[in-house]
N, C-alpha and C positions, 0 to 999 in steps of 0.2 A: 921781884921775879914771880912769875906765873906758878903757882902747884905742882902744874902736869912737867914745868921743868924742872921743877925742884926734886919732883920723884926720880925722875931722872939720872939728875945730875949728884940727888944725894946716894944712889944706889952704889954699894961695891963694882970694881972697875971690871968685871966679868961679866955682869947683867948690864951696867951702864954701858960698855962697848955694842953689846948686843941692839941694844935699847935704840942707840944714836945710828946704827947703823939700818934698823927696820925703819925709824920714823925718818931717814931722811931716802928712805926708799918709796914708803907713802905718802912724803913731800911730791916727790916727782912724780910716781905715778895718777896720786890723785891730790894734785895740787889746789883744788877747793873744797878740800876735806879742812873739817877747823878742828884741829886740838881742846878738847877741853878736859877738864878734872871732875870725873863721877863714879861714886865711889868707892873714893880714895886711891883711885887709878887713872891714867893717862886714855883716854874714849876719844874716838875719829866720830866726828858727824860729817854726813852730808844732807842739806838741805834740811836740817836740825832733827836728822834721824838719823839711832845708835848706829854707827856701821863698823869698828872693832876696835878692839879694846887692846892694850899694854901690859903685862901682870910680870911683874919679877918675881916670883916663887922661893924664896931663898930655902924653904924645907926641901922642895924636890928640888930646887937648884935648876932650873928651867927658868928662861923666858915665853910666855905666853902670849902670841900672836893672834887673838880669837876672833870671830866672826861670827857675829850674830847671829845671821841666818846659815851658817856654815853647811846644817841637814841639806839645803835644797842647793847647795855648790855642786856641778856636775862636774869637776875636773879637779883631781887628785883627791879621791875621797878616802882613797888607801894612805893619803898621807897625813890625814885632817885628825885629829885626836876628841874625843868624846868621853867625859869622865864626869865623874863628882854629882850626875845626875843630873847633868844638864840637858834638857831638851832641843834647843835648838841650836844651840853655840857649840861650832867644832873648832879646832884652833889648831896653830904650827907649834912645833915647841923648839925651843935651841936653847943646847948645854953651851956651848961654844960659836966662834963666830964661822969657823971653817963649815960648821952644820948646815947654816944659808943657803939654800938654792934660790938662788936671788929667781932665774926663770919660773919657779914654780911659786915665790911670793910671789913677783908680778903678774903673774897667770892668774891668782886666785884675787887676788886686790881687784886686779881689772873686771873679772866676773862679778865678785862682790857689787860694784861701783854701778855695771849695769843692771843685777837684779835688783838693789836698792834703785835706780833711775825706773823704771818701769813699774815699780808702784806704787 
């Protein structure tokens, strides 16, 4: 078995629900995204450029949705989270699975997918 699903799959069943439930939303949205392990975390490329990452947080107890470029995402930036001195990576967070606005993942995945295609 792969890393990125072993992270996964070895996580508590609170962030693992979470987990299987965002990666198989990024399956379909951007279904030639590849999976891989960098890090020591679960990383989406496309076209072998970082495009977001997976983070189980078990201190804050969040799962972390991130995006790279998340600064120059122009749709839900009220909802995008920026900490830890990160400069360019804003990300979704979920205590639970009811927290998903799955519209507004897909909303930002799909921007994501085209600011990453454009350059």
């Amino acid at each position: 078995m792969k890393p990125q699903d072993l992270y996964i799959l070895n996580q508590p069943e609170k962030y693992r629900d979470i987990l299987l439930h965002v990666l198989a939303v990024v399956e379909q949205v951007v279904p030639e995204a590849t999976l891989e392990y960098k890090w020591k975390i679960p990383f989406f490329y496309l076209d072998k450029k970082p495009f977001c990452y997976l983070n189980a947080s078990h201190k804050k107890q969040f799962v972390d949705v991130a995006f790279m470029d998340g600064f120059q995402l122009q749709l839900h930036q009220n909802l995008l989270i920026s900490d830890g001195g990160r400069s360019k990576v804003k990300s979704l967070r979920y205590k639970t699975l009811e927290e998903i606005d799955y519209e507004v993942l897909i909303a930002l995945l799909k921007e994501a997918k085209q600011r990453l295609e454009k350059h």
